[in-house]
C-alpha positions in Angstrom: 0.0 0.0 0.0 1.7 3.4 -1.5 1.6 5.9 1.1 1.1 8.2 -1.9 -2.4 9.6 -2.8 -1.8 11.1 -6.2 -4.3 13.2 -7.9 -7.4 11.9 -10.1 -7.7 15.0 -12.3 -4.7 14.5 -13.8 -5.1 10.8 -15.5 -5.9 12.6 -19.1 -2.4 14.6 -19.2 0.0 13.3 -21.4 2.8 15.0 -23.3 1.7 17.4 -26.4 4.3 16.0 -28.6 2.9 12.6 -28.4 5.8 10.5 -26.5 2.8 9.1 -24.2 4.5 10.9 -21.0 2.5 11.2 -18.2 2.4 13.5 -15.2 1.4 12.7 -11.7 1.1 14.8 -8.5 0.9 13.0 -5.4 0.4 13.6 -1.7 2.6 11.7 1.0 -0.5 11.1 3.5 2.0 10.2 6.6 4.5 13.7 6.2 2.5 16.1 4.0 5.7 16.3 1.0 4.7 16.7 -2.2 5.8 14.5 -5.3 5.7 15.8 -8.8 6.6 13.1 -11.0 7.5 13.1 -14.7 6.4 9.5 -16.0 8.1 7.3 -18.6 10.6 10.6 -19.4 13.0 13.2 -18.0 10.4 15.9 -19.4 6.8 16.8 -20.2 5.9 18.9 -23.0 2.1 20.7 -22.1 -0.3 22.4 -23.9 -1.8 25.1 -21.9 -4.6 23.3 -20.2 -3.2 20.3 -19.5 -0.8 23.5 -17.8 -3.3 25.0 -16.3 -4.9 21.1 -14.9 -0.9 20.6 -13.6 -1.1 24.1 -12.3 -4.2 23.0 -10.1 -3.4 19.4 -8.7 -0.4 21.4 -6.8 -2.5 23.7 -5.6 -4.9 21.2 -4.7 -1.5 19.1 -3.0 -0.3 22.4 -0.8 -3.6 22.5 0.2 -3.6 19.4 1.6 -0.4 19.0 3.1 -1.4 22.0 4.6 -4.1 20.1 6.6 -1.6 17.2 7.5 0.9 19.1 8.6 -1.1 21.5 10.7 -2.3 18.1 13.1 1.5 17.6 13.3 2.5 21.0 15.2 5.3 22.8 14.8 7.4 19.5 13.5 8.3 20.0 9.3 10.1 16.9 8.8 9.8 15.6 5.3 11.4 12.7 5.9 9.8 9.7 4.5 
């Protein structure tokens, strides 16, 4: 079981220039880090609203590590 909750609203982005690269934004449910990964590739080529969807699943990510780590105190470890 992944301690990772990645984001649903981002299973349609894939690379504009057709190399079938995928993106995934995830949420460490135990510390609160963040993990943007870059699937299948070193980089992603977007078009502006697959951007824009990116753009949104990290905001969506802060906000919840935001909740975790506000449960935890004054504690930031990231490690994993």
């Amino acid at each position: 079981m992944s301690a990772f909750a990645s984001d649903p609203d981002l299973n349609e982005v894939r690379d504009a220039a057709g190399h079938g690269t995928e993106v995934d934004v995830a949420v460490h449910l135990h510390d609160g880090t963040i993990r943007l990964s870059i699937l299948w590739t070193q980089e992603i080529m977007l078009n502006a609203d697959d951007a824009d969807q990116v753009a949104q699943a990290l905001q969506r990510a802060a906000e919840q590590t935001r909740r975790i780590t506000a449960t935890r105190g004054p504690d930031r470890s990231t490690s994993t």
